[in-house]
N, C-alpha and C positions, 0 to 999 in steps of 0.2 A: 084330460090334457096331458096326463104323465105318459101314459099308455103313448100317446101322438109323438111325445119327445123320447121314448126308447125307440122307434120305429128306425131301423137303418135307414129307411128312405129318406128319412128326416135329417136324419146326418149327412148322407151324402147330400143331398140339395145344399144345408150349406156349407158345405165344403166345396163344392162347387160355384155356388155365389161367392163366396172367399176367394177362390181360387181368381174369378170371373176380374173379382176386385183388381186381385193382385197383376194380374196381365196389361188390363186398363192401366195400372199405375206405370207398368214397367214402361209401356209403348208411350205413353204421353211423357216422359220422360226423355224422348231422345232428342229432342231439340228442335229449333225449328228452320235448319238448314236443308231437312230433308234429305237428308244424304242415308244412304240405307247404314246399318247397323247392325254387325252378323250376328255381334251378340244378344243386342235385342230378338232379334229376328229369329235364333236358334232358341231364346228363353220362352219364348212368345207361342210357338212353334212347338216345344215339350210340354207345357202347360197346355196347351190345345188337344195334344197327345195323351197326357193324363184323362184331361175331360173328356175324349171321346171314350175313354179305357171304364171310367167311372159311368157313364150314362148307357153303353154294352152292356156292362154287367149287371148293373143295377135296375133301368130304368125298361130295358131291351130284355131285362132277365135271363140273360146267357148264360149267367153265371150256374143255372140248373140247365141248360141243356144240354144234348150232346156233346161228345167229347168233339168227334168231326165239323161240330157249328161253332162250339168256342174255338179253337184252332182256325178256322175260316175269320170270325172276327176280327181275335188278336192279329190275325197274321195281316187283317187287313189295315190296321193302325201301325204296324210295324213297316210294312211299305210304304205307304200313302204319303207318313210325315217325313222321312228322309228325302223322297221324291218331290214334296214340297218345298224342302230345304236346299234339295240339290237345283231345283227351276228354279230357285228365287237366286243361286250363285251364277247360274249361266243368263240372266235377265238382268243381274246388276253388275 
């Protein structure tokens, strides 16, 4: 059992589930007028960012591969969520 709980996987998972919590709370928080909410929406949005950054590395095990394939990853989460952010500004 101890061996299970040094396992970094084990860590990340909940830190992730944690994380998973903490987004849940922010977004059920905004009210219920439905009006969009940049800051929600950009908090919500970086935390999604995290979690794809944690599950790459970890779970995807990029973190040992090439240099050329992590580059390709990161740079795909570094795109992806601004572009996200920036169609959620032109949609609302």
């Amino acid at each position: 059992m101890i061996a299970y709980l040094k396992n970094p996987l084990t860590t990340v998972w909940a830190t992730l589930s944690l994380i998973t919590v903490a987004a849940w709370l922010i977004g059920r928080n905004v009210g219920t007028d439905l009006q969009p909410s940049h800051a929600v929406t950009l908090s919500v949005l970086l935390i999604a960012a995290a979690k794809a950054q944690l599950v790459i590395m970890y779970f995807m095990e990029v973190r040992s591969a090439p240099r050329w394939l992590k580059r390709v990853a990161y740079g795909w989460v570094l795109v992806l969520f601004p572009l996200l952010y920036l169609t959620n500004q032109l949609v609302n």
